[in-house]
C-alpha positions as CSV (number, residue, x, y, z in Angstrom):
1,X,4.0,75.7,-50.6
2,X,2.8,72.2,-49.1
3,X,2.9,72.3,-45.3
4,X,4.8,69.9,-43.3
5,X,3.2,67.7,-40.8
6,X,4.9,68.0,-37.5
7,X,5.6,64.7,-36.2
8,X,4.1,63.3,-32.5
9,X,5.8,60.7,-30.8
10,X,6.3,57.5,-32.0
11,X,4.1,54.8,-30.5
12,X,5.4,52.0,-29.7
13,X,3.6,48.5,-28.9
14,X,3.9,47.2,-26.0
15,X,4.5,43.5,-25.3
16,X,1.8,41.8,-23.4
17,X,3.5,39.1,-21.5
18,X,2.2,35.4,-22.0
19,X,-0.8,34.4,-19.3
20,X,-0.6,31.3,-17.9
21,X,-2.9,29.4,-14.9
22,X,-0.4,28.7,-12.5
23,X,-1.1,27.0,-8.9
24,X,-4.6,26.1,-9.7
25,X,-5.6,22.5,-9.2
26,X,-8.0,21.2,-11.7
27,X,-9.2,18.8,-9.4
28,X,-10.0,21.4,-6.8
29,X,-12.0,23.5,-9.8
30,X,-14.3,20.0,-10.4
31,X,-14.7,19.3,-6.8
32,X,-15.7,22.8,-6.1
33,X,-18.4,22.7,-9.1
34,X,-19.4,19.4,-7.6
35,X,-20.0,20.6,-3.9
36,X,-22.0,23.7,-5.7
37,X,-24.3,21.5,-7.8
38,X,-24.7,19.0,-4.8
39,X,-25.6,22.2,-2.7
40,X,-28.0,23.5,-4.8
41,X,-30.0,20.2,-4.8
42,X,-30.6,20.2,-1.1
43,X,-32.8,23.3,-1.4
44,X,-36.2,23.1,-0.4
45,X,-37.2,24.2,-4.3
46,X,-34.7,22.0,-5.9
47,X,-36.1,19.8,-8.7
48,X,-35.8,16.2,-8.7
49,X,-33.4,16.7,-12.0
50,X,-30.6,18.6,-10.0
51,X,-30.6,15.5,-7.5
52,X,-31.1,13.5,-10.8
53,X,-28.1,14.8,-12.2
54,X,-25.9,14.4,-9.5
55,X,-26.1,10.7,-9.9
56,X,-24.8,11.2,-13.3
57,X,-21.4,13.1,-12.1
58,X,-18.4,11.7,-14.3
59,X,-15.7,12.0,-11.3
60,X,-13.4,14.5,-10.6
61,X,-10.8,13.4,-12.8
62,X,-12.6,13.1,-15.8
63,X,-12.2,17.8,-16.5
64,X,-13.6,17.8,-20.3
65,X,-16.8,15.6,-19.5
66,X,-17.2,18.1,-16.0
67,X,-17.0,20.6,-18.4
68,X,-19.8,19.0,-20.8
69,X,-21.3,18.1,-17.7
70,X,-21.3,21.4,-15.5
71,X,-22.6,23.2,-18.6
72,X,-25.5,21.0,-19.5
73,X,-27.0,21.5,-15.5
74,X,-25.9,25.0,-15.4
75,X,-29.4,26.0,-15.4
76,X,-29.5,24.1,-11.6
77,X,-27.5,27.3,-10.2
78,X,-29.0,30.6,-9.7
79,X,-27.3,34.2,-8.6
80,X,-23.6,33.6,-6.7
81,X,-23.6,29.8,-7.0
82,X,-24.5,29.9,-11.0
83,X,-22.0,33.0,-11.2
84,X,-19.4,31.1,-9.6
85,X,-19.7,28.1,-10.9
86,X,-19.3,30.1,-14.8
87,X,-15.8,31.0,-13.5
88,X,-14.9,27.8,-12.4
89,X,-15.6,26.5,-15.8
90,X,-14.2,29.3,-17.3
91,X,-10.5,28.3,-15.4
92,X,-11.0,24.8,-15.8
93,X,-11.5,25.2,-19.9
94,X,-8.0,27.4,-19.8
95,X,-6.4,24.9,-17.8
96,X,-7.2,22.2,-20.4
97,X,-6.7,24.1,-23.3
98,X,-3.0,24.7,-21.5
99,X,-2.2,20.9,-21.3
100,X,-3.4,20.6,-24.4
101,X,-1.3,23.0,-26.3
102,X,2.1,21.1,-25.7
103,X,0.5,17.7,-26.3
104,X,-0.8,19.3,-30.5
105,X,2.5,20.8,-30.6
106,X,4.1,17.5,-29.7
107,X,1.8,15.7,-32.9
108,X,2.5,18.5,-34.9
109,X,6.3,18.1,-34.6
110,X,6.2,13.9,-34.8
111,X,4.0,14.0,-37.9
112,X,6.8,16.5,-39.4
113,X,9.4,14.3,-38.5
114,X,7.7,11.4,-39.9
115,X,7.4,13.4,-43.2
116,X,3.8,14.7,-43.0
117,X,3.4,17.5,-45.5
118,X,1.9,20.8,-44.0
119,X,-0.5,20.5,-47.3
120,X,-1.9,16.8,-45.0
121,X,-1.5,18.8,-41.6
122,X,-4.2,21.7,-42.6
123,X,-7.0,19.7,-42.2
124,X,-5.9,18.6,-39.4
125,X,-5.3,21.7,-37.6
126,X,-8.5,22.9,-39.4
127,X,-7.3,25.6,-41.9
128,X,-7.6,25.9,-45.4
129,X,-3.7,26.0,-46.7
130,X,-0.7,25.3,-46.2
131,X,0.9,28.8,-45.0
132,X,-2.5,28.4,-42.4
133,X,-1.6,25.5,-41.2
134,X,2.7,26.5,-41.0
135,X,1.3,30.0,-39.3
136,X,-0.7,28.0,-37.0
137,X,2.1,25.4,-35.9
138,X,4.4,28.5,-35.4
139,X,2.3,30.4,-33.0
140,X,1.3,27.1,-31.2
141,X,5.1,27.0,-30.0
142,X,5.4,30.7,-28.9
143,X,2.5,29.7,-27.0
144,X,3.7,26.3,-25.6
145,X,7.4,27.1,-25.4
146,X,8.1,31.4,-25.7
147,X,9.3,33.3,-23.1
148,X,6.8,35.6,-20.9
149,X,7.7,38.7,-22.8
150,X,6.8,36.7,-26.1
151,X,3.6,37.7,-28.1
152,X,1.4,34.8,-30.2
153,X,2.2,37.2,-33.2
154,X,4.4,36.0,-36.7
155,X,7.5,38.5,-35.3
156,X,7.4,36.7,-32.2
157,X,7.0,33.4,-33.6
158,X,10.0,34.3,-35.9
159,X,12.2,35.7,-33.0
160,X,11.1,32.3,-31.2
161,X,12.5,30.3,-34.0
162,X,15.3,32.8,-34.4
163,X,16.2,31.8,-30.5
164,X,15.7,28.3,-30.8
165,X,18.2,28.3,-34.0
166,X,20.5,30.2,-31.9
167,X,20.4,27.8,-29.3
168,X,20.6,25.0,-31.5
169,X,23.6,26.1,-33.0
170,X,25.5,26.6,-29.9
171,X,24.5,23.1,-29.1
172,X,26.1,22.0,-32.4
173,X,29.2,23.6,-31.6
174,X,29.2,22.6,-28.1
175,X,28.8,18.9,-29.5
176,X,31.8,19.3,-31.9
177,X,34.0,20.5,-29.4
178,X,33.6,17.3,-27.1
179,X,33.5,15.1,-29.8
180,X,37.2,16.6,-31.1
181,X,38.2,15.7,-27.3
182,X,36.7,12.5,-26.9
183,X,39.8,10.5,-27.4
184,X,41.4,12.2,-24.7
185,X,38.0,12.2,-22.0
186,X,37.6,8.3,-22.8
187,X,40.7,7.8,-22.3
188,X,41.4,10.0,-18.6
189,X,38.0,7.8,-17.9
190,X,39.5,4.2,-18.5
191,X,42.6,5.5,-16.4
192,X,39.8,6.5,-13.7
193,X,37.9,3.3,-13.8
194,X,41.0,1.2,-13.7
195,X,41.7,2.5,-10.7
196,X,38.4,2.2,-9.1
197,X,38.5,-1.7,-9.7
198,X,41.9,-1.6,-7.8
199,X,39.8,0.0,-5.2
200,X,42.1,2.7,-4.8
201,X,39.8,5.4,-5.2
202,X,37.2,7.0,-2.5
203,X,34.5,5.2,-3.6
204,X,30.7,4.1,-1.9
205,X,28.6,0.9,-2.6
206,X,25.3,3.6,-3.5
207,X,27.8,5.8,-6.0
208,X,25.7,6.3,-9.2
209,X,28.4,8.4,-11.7
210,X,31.5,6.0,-11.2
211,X,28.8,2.9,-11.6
212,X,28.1,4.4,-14.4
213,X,30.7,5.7,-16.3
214,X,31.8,2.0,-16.3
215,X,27.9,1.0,-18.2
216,X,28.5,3.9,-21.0
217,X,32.3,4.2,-21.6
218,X,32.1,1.3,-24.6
219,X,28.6,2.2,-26.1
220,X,29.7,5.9,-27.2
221,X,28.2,5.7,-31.1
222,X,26.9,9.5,-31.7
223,X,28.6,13.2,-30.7
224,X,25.8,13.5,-28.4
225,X,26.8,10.4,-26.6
226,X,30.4,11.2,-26.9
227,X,29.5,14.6,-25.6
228,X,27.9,13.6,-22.5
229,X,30.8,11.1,-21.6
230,X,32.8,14.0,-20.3
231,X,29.7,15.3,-18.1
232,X,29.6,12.0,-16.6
233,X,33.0,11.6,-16.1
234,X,32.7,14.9,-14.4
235,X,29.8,14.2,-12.1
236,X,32.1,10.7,-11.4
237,X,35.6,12.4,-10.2
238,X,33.0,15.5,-8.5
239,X,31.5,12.6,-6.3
240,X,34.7,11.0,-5.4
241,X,35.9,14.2,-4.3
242,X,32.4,14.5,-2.3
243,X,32.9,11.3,-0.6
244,X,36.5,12.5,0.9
245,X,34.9,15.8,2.6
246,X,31.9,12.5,4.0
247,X,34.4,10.1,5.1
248,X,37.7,11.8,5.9
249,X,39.4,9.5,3.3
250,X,42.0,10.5,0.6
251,X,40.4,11.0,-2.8
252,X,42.8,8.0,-3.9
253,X,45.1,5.4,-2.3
254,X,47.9,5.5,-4.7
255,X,49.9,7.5,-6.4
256,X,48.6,6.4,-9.9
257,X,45.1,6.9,-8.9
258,X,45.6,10.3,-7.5
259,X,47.2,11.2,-11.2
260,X,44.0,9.8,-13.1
261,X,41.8,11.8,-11.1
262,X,43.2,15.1,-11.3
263,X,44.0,14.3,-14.9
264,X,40.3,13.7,-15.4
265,X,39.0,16.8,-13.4
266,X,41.1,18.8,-15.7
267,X,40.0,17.8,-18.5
268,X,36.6,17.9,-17.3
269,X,36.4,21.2,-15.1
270,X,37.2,23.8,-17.1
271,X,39.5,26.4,-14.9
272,X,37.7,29.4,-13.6
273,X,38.3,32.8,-15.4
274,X,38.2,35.9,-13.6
């Protein structure tokens, strides 16, 4: 009669959370590998190439040609200066690679959209195929855009684009839904910005949202724009209302104002539910 196995717990993987430099200045990192290097040619035994290469320094700005050249005169350093001048490289090599990451993905993503082929991308990206170079692009935004709990791995590439979907979606929708209202927020707007050139609304000469609802309300071509008509018109009645808590005015000097602003916050602010 076979024996069973008896089962141990199941393992389960855990997620190593994304590692980022954060609060390190680059420029710091050079200027420290600078003030080593021009430390280390002051000593009594220092050869004339350490002061030599010294007055070949690139600048602190310039990080990738510190890099090439901190690593070509590493050989100036000995014991805690050589060891921590290694580090700083190390950090200053993440640091770039990090900036670097969002500006490939940023390529990656205009070549698609100006109908690159992933089969023209491999190369590029230095793979041999075109799943590679797909793969490649995938884990490059978990990297540049997933959350901290993400992992550079295929499932969490796929549950990135999963989100991003998701979130695109909801955007859609969101869209639509201000686009099917659009005739009714452009026209609570005109009825607001008819009364602010009666002056009869609590305006100031440095508003920005009332200046410029009056700029955008005609050039509304795209669901997007349409969409962000009602946010502005928003932000617009919001600092009117602002002004009258600044200046101890009324929101609006007439009747037919006062009905084209709360018709437009209304519309706009979407009652609170409990």
């Amino acid at each position: 009669m076979p024996r069973t196995r008896k089962k141990g717990p199941e393992l389960t993987r855990t997620r190593r959370p994304a590692q980022r430099l954060s609060g390190i200045d680059p420029h710091a990192l050079s200027a420290r590998l600078y003030e080593l290097h021009n430390e280390a040619s002051k000593r009594p035994d220092a050869r004339d190439a350490a002061q030599e290469a010294l007055s070949r320094w690139p600048g602190d700005a310039a990080f990738y040609n510190v890099l090439l050249w901190a690593q070509q005169h590493a050989e100036h350093l000995v014991g805690q200066e050589a060891q921590e001048a290694s580090v700083l490289r190390v950090q200053l090599s993440q640091l770039l690679r990090e900036r670097l990451d969002p500006v490939q993905l940023r390529a990656v993503e205009d070549a698609r959209a100006a109908g690159a082929t992933w089969e023209r991308l491999a190369p590029a990206l230095a793979v041999d195929s075109v799943t590679g170079a797909f793969n490649k692009a995938r884990r490059l935004a978990v990297t540049v855009r997933g959350l901290a709990e993400d992992r550079r791995s295929p499932e969490a590439a796929r549950a990135l684009e999963a989100r991003i979907a998701a979130e695109a979606l909801e955007r859609q929708r969101r869209e639509e839904a201000e686009d099917a209202r659009y005739p009714l927020v452009q026209a609570a707007a005109r009825r607001v910005l008819a009364a602010y050139e009666r002056s009869e609304l609590c305006t100031q000469p440095e508003d920005y949202w009332i200046t410029e609802l009056a700029e955008v309300i005609d050039d509304r071509t795209n669901p997007l724009e349409r969409a962000n008509l009602a946010l502005i018109l928003r932000n617009a009645t919001a600092e009117i209302y602002r002004n009258t808590r600044h200046t101890n005015r009324e929101a609006a000097a007439t009747d037919e104002a006062g009905q084209a602003l709360e018709a437009a916050a209304s519309l706009t602010h979407p009652p609170r539910t409990s």
